[in-house]
N, C-alpha and C positions, 0 to 999 in steps of 0.2 A: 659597503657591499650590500646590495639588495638579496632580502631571502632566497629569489631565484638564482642567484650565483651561489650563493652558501649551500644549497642544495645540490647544485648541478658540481660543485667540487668537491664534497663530500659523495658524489656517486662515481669520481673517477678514479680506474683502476689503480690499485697497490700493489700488484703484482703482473708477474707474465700474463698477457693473455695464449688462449691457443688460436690458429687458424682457423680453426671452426668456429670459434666467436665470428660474428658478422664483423667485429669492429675490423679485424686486420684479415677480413676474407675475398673483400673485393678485388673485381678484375683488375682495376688501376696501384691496387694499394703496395708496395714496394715488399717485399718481402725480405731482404736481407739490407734495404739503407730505412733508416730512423725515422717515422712518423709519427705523429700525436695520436692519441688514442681518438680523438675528436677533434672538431669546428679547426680552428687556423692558428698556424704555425711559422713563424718566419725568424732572427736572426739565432744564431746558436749564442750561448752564453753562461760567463762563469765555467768554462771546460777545466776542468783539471782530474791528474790524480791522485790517489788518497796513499799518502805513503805509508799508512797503517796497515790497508790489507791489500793494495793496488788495484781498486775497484775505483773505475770511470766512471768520473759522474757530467753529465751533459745538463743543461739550463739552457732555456730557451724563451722567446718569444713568443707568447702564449694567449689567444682570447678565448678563452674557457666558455667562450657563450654568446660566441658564432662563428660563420664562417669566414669573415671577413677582417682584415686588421681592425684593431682598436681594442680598447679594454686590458690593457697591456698587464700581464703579470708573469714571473720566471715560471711554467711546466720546468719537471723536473724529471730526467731517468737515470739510470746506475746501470754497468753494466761488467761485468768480468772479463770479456776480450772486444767489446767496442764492436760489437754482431747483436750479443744478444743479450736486449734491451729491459728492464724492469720499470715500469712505468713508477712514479713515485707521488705522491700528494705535489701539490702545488707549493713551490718553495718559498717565494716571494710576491706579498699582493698589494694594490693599491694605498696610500696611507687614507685616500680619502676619496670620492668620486669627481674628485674634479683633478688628480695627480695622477699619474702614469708610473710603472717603474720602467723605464723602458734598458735599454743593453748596458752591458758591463761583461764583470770578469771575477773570479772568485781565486784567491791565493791562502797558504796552507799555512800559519802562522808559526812556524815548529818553535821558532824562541822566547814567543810571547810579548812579541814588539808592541802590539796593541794592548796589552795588560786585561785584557776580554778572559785570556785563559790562564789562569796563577794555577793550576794544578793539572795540565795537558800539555802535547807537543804535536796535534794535530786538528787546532783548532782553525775553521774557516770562516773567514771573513769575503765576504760579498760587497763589489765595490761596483757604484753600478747610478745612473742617472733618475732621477725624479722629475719628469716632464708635467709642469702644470701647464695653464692656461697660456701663459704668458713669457714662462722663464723657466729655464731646464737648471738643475743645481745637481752637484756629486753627493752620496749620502751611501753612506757601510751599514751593513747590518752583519751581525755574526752568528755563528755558528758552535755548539759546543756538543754535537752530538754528530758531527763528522758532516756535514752538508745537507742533512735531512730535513733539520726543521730550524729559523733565523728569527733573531732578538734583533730591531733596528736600534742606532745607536743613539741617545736621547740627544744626543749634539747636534745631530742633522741638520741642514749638512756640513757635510766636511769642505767641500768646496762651492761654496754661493753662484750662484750665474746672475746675470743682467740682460740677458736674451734666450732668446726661444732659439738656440741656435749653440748650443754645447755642451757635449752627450757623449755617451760612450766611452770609456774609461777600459783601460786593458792596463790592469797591473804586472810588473814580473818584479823579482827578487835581483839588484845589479848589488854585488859587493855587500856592503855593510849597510844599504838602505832600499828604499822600494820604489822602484819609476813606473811613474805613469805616463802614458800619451791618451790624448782626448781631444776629442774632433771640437774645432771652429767650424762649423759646414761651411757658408756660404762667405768665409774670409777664405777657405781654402786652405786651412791650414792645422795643423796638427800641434798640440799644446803637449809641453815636456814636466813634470813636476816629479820633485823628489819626497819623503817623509821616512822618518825613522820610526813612525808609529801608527800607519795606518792613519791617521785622526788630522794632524799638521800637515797639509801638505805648502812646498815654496814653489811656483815656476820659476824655470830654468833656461825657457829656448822655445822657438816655435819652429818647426817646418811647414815651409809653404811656399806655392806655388810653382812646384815641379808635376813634371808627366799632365794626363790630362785629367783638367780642371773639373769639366761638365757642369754642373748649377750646383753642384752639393759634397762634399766632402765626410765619413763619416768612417764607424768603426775601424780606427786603428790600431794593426801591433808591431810592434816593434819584438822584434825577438835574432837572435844567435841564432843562426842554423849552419849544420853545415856543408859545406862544399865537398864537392867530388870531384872526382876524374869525369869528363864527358865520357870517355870510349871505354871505360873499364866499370863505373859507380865507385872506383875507390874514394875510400874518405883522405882529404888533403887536407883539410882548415877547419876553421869558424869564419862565418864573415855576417856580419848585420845585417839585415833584415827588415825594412818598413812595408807591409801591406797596409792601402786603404781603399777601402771601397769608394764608387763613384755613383751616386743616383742625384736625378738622371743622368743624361749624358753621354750613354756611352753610345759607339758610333754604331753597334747593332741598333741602338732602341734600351732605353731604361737604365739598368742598372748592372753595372762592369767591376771588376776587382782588378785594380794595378798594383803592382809592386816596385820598388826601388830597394837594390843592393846598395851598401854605404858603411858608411863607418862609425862609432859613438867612441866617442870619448869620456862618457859619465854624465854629461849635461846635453851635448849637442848630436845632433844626427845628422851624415854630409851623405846625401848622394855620388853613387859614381860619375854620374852625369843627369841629364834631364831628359832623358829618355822616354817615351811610353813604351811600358811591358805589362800584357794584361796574364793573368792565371790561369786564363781558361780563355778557350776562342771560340766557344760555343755561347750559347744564353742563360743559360739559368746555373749561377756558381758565382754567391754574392754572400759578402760580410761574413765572412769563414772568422775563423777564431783557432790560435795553437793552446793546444790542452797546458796548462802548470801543470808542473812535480814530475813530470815523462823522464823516467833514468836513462842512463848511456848518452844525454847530451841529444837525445832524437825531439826531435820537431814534430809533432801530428795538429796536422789542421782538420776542421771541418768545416764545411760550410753550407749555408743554404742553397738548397736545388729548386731555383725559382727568378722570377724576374717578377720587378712591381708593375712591368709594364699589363702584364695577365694574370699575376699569380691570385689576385680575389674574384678569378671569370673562373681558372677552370673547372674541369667536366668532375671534379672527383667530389666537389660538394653533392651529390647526390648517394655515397657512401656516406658524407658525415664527416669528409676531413678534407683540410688542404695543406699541401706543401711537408716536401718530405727531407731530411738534409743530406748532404754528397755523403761517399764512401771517407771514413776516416785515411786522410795521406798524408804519410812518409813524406817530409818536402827537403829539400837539400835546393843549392846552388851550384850552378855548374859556369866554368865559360868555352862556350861550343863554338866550335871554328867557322869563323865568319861573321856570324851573329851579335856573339861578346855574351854577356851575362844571358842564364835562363832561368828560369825557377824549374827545378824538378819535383815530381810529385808520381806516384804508388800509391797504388793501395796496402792499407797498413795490412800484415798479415793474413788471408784470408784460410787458413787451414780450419778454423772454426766452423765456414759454413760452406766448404769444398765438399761435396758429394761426388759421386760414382759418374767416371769416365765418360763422356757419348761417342767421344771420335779420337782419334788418335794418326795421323797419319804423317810420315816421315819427307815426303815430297808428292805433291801437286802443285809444281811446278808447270804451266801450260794448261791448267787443268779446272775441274771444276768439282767440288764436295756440296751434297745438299743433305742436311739433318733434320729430319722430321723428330722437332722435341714436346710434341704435346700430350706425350707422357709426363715431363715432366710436374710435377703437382704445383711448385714453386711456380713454375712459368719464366725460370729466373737462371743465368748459364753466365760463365767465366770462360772467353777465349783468348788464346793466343798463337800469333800466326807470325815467322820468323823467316825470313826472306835471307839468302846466304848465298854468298859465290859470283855476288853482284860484278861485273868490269866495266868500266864508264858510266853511263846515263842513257840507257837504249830507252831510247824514243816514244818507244811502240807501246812498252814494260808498266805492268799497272795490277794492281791487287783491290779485288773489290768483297765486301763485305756485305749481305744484306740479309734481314729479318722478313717475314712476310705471313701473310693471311691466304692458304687457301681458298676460306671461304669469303673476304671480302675482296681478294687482291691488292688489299692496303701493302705498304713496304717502307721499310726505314731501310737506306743505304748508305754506304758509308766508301771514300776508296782513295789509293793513293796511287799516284801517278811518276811512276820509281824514276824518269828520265827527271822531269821538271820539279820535284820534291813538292809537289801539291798537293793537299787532302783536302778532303769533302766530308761534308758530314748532311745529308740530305731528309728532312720528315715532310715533305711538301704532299707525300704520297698516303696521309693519312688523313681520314675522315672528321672526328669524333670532335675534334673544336677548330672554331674558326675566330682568327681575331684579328685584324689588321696588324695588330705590332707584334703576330705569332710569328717572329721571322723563320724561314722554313729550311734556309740554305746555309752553311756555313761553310770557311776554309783557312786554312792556312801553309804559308807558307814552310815547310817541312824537311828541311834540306838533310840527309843521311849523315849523322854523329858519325860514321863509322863505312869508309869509302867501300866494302865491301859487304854490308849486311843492315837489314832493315828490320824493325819489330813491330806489333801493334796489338795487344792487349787492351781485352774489354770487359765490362760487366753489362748485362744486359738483365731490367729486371722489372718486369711486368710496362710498366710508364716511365721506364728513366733509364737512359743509356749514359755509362761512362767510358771514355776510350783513353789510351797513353798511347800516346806516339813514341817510337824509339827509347825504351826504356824510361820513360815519360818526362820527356826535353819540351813536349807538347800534350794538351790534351782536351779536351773537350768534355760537356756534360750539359745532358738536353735531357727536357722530359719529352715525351709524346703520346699521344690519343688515338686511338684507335679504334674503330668501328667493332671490330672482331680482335680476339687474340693474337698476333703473331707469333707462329707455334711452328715456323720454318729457317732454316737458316742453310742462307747459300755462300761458301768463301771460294772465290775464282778470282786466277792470274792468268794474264797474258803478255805475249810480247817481249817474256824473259830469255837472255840468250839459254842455250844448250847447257853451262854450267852450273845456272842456278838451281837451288832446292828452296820450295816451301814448306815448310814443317806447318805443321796445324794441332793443337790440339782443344778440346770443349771437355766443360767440366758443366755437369748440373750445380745448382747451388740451393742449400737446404733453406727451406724458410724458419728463422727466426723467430718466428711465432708458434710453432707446433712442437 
């Protein structure tokens, strides 16, 4: 580590900042989802939580000393309800200027499998890739002061590589010993290994070559979640779980997150079929990560809000930072009629940073609401808007969404087309970056959970919109750019019979930082 690093991490925040610091004051900078205090930020990692005091701790991909990827080391934050975030010292750093640490996952020792903690029950171990020159190897480092500050283990590594091409490690707890799965990118395939001590691991099994391929294969998790009811969210099951990211590849442009529902038997993991199912139908919502230690058996993922195809162009390096990560969600399994398997996902509880009412209205149905919210300080608003009384698929029948600028005329739109079950999600109509692979249009096909009623909740928050379709059967998450603020917001339907209602209602949302 050169002086200039050891200096520039020793001047990074140890606590809250407020909104009045410049650092989380800018127009672009996200005010209620997660970003670095500085220079560039990309996979989330080591998510878990602390079964001591149930403080969230997030690790991420961090270059402490610039804008750009490279110079890989774990940034660190802590947080009490997954809103609001405590910047932390830098958890894990380079062994050497020519190794990387690049992603992993962090698990909660409580029986002292690894013999690291002989007098604790909440010792963390950080299991996680060393990318050199040449050849990527698995290597722990631990923790005996709750995830704050890590001793590597003088064994390093724990698992040897032979190529530049096997990384990423997502540990969980199965039974009586510890699995992992760890990406082969460019075989396409996902690596199984068992250990009863952190230290030994044996492979087990490989997945591979299901859903779409793309040129590169990487952070995978395998995890339990559960299943619900499509038309009610009742909980029904457990059923398995493989997410993996795809860079490049994906058929927007860059980089895509698939998943495959399946089954494990302790070694192997079977797909339901070979299907492509992507998490998100928008662009930017890549190499998400589910938190360890989460009680009641709940699943919370999160993931980066970015794509490689722009994410070291955009506009917000001139604040001093890039890339911010998605809304922490709730994710379950559903099978919705027709379809067959979906990933569901919410936002994890948001009562922490729900502020004071804007709108409220019980039907505008045929009709049209416009909010002027540039009062709001945030610049940051939670909607939801519930379509009921539906009968068939009238034609004509469509719900549209849109943010806008006054003063530039810029607009982010968004709408659904209630006959032919199509959504849009449109930023074409904004100024502020321009990039060949900024793709600007998205949609998906959206067909109604529920033959008589329609949902669509949002967050909208300075550069980053996130949407749930239908109790979030579908959902989308894009950043965007804008010349001026968008500080208007218009929700209008049309073309609904006589007995439907639109319910609407907007919530401000507090900033996080003040």
């Amino acid at each position: 580590m050169t002086a200039l690093q050891l200096l520039l991490l020793l001047l990074l925040p140890t606590t809250s900042v407020t909104a009045s610091d410049p650092l989380y004051s800018g127009v672009y900078r996200p005010q209620v989802h997660f970003s670095p205090p500085r220079n560039f930020m990309n996979d989330p990692n080591g998510l878990f939580r602390s079964p001591k005091d149930g403080t969230w701790h997030l690790y991420y991909q961090y270059n402490p000393t610039g804008l750009v990827a490279g110079n890989q080391h774990w940034g660190h934050a802590t947080s009490p309800d997954l809103y609001h975030w405590t910047n932390q010292p830098i958890a894990l750093s380079p062994p050497n200027n020519q190794t990387f640490v690049w992603s992993g996952s962090c698990v909660v020792d409580v029986n002292n499998t690894s013999g690291f903690f002989p007098n604790q029950h909440d010792g963390v171990v950080a299991i996680y890739t060393l990318a050199g020159p040449d050849r990527q190897s698995q290597a722990i480092s631990y923790s005996r002061d709750g995830g704050y500050s890590f001793t590597a283990y003088d064994g390093n590594p724990v698992i040897p590589g032979n190529s530049s091409q096997f990384r990423d490690p997502k540990v969980i707890r199965y039974q009586d010993h510890w699995l992992m799965t760890v990406a082969y990118p460019t075989d396409f395939a996902i690596g199984l290994f068992t250990s009863h001590n952190l230290v030994d691991w044996t492979p087990v099994s490989n997945f591979s070559l299901h859903g779409l391929l793309g040129l590169q294969w990487e952070c995978p998790n395998l995890v339990r979640v559960p299943e619900v009811d499509h038309a009610t969210g009742r909980r029904l099951d457990d059923t398995w779980l493989l997410v993996v990211s795809v860079n490049p590849g994906s058929p927007l442009g860059g980089s895509v997150t698939q998943y495959f529902p399946g089954s494990f038997n302790g070694t192997h993991f079977e797909a339901v079929d070979s299907a492509v199912r992507f998490a998100d139908f928008a662009k930017d919502y890549y190499a998400g990560q589910f938190f360890y230690g989460v009680p009641d058996q709940e699943a919370v993922f999160i993931s980066w809000a970015s794509n490689w195809q722009y994410a070291e162009a955009v506009p917000t390096a001139a604040e001093g930072w890039r890339s911010a990560m998605s809304l922490p969600r709730r994710t379950a399994l559903t099978r919705a009629p027709a379809v067959g398997w979906k990933l569901v996902s919410q936002p994890y509880d948001l009562s922490p940073v729900l502020a004071g009412q804007l709108l409220s209205q019980p039907n505008v149905a045929n009709n049209a609401l416009t909010l002027d919210f540039a009062s709001v300080q945030s610049n940051a608003l939670y909607w939801e808007a519930n379509v009921t009384g539906l009968s068939g698929f009238p034609p004509a029948a469509s719900l549209n969404v849109s943010f806008t600028s006054s003063r530039s005329g810029e607009r982010l739109d968004a709408g659904y087309f209630i006959g032919s079950g199509a959504f849009f999600l449109d930023r074409s109509q904004l100024r502020a970056f321009q990039s060949p692979f900024f793709t600007d249009k998205f949609s998906v096909a959206a067909p109604r959970q529920s033959g008589s009623s329609w949902s669509i909740t949002g967050v909208f928050d300075r550069s980053l919109v996130e949407l749930f379709l239908d109790r979030g059967v579908d959902s989308a998450t894009a950043v965007f750019f804008s010349d001026q603020p968008l500080t208007n917001m218009v929700i209008a339907s049309s073309g609904l019979p006589d007995e439907a209602r639109v319910s609407v209602r907007v919530n401000a949302l507090r900033s996080v930082w003040s």
